[in-house]
Every structure is written in structure tokens, then in C-alpha cells.
N, C-alpha and C positions, 0 to 999 in steps of 0.2 A: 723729285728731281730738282736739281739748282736751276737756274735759269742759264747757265751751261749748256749744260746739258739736253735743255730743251729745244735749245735752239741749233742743238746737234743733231736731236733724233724726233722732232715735233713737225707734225705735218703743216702746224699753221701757218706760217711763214712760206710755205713750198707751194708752190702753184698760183701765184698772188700776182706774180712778175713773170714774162715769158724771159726763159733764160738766152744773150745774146753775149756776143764778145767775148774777148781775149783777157789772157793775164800773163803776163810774161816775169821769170822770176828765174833764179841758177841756183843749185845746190852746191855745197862746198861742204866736205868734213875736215874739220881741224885738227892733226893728230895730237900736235904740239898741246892744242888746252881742251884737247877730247869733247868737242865742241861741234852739232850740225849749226849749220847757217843757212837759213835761207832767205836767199840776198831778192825780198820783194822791190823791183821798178816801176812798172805801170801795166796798167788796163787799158783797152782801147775796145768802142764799141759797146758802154756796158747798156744794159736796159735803163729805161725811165723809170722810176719806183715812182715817182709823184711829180703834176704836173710840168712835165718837159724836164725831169732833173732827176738828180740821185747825190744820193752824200756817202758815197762810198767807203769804207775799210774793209781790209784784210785780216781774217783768223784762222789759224791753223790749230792741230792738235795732233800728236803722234799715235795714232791706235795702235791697238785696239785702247788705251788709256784716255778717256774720255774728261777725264778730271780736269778740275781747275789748273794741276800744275803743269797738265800738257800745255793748255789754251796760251797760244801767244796773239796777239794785235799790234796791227797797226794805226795810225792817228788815220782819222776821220778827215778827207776831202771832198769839203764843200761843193756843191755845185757844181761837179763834172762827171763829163759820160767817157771822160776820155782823161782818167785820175793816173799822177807822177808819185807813186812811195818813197822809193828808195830809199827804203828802209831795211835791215836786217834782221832776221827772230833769228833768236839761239835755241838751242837744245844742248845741254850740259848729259854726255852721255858715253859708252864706250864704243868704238865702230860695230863690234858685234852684237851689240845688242840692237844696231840697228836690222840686223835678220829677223823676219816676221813682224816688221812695224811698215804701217801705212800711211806716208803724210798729208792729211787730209788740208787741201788751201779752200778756203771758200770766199765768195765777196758779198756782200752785204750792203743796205744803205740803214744809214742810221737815221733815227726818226724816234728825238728826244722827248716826243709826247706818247707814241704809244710803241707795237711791236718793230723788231728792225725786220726788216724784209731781205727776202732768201733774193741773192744774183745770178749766181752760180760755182760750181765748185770744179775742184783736179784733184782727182787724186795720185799719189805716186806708190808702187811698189819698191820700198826703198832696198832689197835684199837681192833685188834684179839691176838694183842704178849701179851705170856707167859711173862710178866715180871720179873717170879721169876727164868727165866733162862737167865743166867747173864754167860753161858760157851761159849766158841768158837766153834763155829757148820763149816760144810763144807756146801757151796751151789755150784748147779751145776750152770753154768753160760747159760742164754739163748741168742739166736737170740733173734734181736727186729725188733717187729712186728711195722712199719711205722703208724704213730698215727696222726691225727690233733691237734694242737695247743687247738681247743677248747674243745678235745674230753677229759673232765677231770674227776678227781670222784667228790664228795660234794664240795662244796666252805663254805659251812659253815652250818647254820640253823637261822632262824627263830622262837622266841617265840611270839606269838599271840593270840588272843582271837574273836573271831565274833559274836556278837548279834542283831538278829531282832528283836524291837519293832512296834508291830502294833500299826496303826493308837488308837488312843485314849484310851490307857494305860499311864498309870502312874506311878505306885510301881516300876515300873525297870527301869527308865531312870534314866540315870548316873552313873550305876553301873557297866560299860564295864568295865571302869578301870579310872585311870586317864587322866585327859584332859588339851590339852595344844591349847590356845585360837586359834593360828595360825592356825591350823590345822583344826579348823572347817569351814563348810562352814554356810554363815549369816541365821541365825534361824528367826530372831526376825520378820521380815516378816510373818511368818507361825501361830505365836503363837497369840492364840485367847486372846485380853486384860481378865485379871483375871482366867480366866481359865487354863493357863498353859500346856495344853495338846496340841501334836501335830495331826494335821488335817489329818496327812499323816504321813506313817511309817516313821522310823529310820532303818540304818544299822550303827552301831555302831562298829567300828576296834580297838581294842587295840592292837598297836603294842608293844609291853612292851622291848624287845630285840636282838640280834643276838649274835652267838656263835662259836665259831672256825674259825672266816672268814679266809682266806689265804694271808697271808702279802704280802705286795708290796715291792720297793723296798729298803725304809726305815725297814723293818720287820716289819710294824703298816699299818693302814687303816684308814682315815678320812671319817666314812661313812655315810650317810644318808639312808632311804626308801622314796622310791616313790609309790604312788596307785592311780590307776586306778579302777575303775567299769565300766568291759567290758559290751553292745557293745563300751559305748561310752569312745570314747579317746581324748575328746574337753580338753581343757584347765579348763574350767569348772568343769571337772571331776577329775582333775590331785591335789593331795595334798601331802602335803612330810613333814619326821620329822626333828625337829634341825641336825646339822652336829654334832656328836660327835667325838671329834679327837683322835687319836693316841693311836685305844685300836682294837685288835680283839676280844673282847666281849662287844659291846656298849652296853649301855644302856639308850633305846629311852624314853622310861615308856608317852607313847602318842597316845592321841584316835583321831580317824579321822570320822567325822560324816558326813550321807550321807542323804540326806531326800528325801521325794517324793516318799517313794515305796511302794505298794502295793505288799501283800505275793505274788501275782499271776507272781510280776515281778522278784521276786526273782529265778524261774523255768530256765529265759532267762538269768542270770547275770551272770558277772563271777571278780571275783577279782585279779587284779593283783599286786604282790607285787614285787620290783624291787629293789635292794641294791647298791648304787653305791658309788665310790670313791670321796670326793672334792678335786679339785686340784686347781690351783692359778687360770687361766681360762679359766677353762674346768673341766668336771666330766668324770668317767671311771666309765662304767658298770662292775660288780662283779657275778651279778647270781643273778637270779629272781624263781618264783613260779607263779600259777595260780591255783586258789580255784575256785572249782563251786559246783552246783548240779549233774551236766553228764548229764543235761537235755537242756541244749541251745545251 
């Protein structure tokens, strides 16, 4: 872990200082340069970190994105319990991505010879703000309750579609969505010459896109999907969309075809869908889903 990150999700800093006081701050979104602000003013009230003092700043990060390129700060004031910011941190972002992101404010005192010490924190649910209140409000500042690394909210969404065809129907095949060749598994075995009809059902996945995912450390995501149809997890089973780069709202627009099912197998199936990062060589999992009946 970076020292970010440590001082995100590390218990040493927490419980060192009893958390007291205020932080007062205003949120503003800027449509105009797609822009959050959060216009920090002052503190009042904070704890003592050392001898009768503290050397206060402010750092935020938008979660669940933990990374450096979330972490914004502010300058370090000296010798007060009762610190002026007025300061502003940006966020370069679209409004809707702001759905499922949580503004994490914390305060801190800085202490240039060893650890900085926890003050306390707010968090905001930015997908429930008021955003026609643009005033400077007072938040109390909380303890923070020690959290896992993977214990996050949403990493994003999933838009989708699922369709069973049975065995020897015809009027609805190929109407999941659009189909990208790769992505299917070889039909032409199955198909009766002239006939056209499959012998055995289809489950037909249009995976069509993703939405809000949480930026890495570039602020972007190189993502694919991956699927599986549980039980089986053979290689056989395993199909995945193009890699679309450098967007958190890809767009896959790609069907994945499954054959061989009888409605009766559908009861035991379960589908898994899994969203990961490409990286030069290696991938990074982002957050998956699992679809079923509740029956297998």
C-alpha cells in the first residue's frame, strides 16, 4: 500500500487523538468545466495532536477510488485549533458519474518528523446531495470506524440484457442485441443443413455497457467483461468483450452465446459477470455480479 492509502484505511493514526470539532465546507458542481468543488473554509474546535497544538490540513478522495489521483489537499496551518482554509479542491468529472461516489473530508495534523495523526472525518453521499445548496454548512467531525480495503460501495453498473431461446424456435433468434463474432461459441456444428433451427436452446447475453466504474490511477479504466455460466467454470465456458480503453462508461454493445440448454437447466445455472482492468501484462479485477434463478 502507498502511504495514501495507508493513511486511508490504517488503523495507526486512528485512536491516538479523541476526535472533536467542526469543519465547515460547500459543495458546488460546475456544469460549464464539468468540475466538483469543494470550497474548504475552516475548522473550529479541532483536538490537540501535541502539546496544546495541532497543524492542521485537509484531504479528501472521491470513493470508492482510493488512489493518488482521487487525494486532493490542502496547505498545512500552523498552530491552530481553530484553522482558516479557504481553499478549493477540484474534481474534473461528469455529474453522473458523480452517482455512487462518496466524498470522503478528513483533518489531520501534520507532524514532519513522524506519522500525521487522524482528527477526524465527513463523509458525504454525493448521489443523494442537494445540489441547489451551493452555502457553506457546518459538519461534525466523526471517529473512523476501521474498514477493509475491499469493504467499498458500488464500483459501478452494468447494462444488460438475457434471453432464452428454446430448442426449435425461430422468430427471436438474434434479437438479444448486437453480436460480435468473437464472442460466440461455434454454432455451425448444431445447425441442421437448411433448416436453420437450433436442436438445443440458446442463452443469449447482451452485454451492451458499463457505467460509473471507479477510476484507477490514471482517472480512466481499460475495461473488459468476462462470463461465465456457473456450475461450470472450464475454459469452454469462459467468453469476454473487446477491451475498450480509457473511458468509465465503455461501451461493449456485445452478445455472448451459449447453447446446449434445456429450460429444465436453466433452474441449476447461474451467470457470472466479472469487469476487469487491461493492463500491459496482467488484468486487475474491478467488481463482478451473479444472476440466477435462487433456484440452484
Amino acid at each position: 500500500l502507498s502511504s495514501s492509502l495507508v493513511s486511508l484505511y490504517s488503523e495507526g493514526e486512528l485512536g491516538r487523538v479523541a476526535v472533536r470539532g467542526c469543519v465547515q465546507f460547500a459543495l458546488r458542481y460546475e456544469a460549464a468545466a464539468e468540475e466538483l468543488h469543494v470550497h474548504v473554509l475552516r475548522c473550529r474546535e479541532l483536538a490537540e495532536a501535541r502539546r496544546q497544538r495541532s497543524d492542521p490540513y485537509i484531504k479528501t478522495y472521491l470513493l470508492p477510488d482510493k488512489s493518488n489521483h482521487s487525494k486532493r489537499k490542502t496547505t498545512v496551518r500552523k498552530r491552530s485549533l481553530d484553522p482558516v482554509f479557504n481553499e478549493t479542491l477540484k474534481y474534473k468529472l461528469e455529474k453522473t458519474d458523480l452517482q455512487g461516489r462518496t466524498l470522503n473530508l478528513s483533518v489531520w495534523h501534520h507532524d514532519s518528523l513522524g506519522r500525521n495523526l487522524f482528527l477526524g472525518e465527513v463523509e458525504i453521499a454525493l448521489g443523494t446531495w442537494d445540489w441547489a445548496n451551493t452555502r457553506p454548512e457546518w459538519f461534525n467531525l466523526q471517529p473512523r470506524t476501521p474498514v477493509s480495503p475491499n469493504d467499498l460501495a458500488s464500483r459501478g453498473r452494468l447494462n444488460l440484457a438475457l434471453k432464452f431461446i428454446p430448442a426449435g424456435s425461430e422468430g427471436e433468434r438474434g434479437r438479444a442485441g448486437p453480436a460480435v463474432g468473437r464472442g460466440h461459441r461455434a454454432l455451425t456444428p448444431l445447425l441442421r443443413p437448411g433448416a436453420g433451427l437450433p436442436p438445443t436452446g440458446e442463452l443469449h447475453i447482451w452485454l451492451k455497457a458499463a457505467q460509473s466504474l471507479a477510476p484507477l490511477r490514471r482517472g480512466t479504466v481499460d475495461a473488459f467483461v468476462q462470463c461465465y455460466v456457473l456450475p461450470d467454470d472450464s475454459k469452454a465456458s469462459r467468453q469476454k468483450t473487446r477491451v475498450v480503453k480509457r473511458s468509465l462508461n465503455p461501451l461493449f454493445n456485445h452478445t455472448m452465446v451459449y447453447d446446449g440448454f434445456q429450460a429444465k437447466d436453466l433452474a441449476e445455472a447461474c451467470a457470472e459477470f466479472t469487469l476487469w482492468h487491461r493492463e500491459a501484462f496482467a488484468k486487475r479485477p474491478l467488481g463482478g455480479i451473479r444472476l440466477s434463478l435462487g433456484t440452484g
